[in-house]
C-alpha positions in Angstrom: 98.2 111.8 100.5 96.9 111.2 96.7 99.1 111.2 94.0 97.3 112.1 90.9 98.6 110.6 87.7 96.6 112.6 85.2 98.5 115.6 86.0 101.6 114.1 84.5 100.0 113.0 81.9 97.4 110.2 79.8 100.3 108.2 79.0 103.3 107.5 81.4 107.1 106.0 80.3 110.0 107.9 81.2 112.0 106.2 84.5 113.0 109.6 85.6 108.8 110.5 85.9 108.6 107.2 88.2 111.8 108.0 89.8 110.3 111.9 90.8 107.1 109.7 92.3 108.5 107.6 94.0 110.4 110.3 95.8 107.2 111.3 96.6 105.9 108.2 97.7 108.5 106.9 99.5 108.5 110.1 101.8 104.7 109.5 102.2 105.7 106.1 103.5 108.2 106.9 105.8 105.8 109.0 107.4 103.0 106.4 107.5 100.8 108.3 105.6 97.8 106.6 103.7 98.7 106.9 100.1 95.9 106.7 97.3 97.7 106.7 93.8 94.5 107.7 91.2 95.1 106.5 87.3 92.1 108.0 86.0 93.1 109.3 82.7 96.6 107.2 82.4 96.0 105.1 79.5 99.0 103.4 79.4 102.2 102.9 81.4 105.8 101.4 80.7 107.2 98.7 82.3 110.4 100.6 83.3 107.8 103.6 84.7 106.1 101.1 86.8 109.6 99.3 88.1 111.0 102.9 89.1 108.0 104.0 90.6 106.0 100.9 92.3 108.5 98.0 92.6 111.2 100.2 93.9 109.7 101.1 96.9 107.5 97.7 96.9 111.1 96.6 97.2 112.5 98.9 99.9 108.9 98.7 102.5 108.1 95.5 101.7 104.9 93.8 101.4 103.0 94.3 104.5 103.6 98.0 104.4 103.1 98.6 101.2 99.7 96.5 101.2 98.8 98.5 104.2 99.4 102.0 103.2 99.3 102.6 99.2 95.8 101.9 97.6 95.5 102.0 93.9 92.7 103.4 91.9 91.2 103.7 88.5 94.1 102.0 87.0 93.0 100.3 83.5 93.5 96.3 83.1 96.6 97.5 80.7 98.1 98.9 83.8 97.5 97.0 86.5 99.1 94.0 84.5 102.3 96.1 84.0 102.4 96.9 87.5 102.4 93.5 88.3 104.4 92.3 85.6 107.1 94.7 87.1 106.4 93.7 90.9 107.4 90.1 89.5 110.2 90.6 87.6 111.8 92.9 91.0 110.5 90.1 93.5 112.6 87.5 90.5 115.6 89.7 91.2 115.8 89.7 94.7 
């Protein structure tokens, strides 16, 4: 499964976006699909997109299985530090 990012637009912030992707992810990873999430075009992502979205079901697979079955690609340096900035702050929750 990809999930192209571009489609839903160059810059991405609203938790109910992440919250519709993650849906989508989280039924790719119940059915142990390989899931390739492609940033090309995002410039720019919130924290609160990148907690409902990635941590959340980070969270809910854990770390083996999400390491094993979601790649990212083409996401900026901007993004990739919120992504982990958000895995952090869910992983400080816990």
């Amino acid at each position: 499964m990809e999930i192209i990012l571009k489609e839903t637009g160059q810059i991405l912030g609203l938790r109910e976006t992440g919250s519709r992707l993650r849906k989508l992810l989280e039924t790719g990873l119940a059915n142990n699909e390989i899931i390739l999430i492609d940033f090309e075009g995002v410039e720019s992502i919130s924290s609160s997109f990148a907690d409902e979205f990635i941590a959340k079901s980070f969270m809910k697979v854990g770390k083996e299985k999400f390491s094993e079955y979601v790649k990212i690609k083409n996401a900026n340096d901007f993004v990739r530090v919120i992504i982990n900035s958000s895995l952090s702050e869910r992983l400080k929750r816990k």
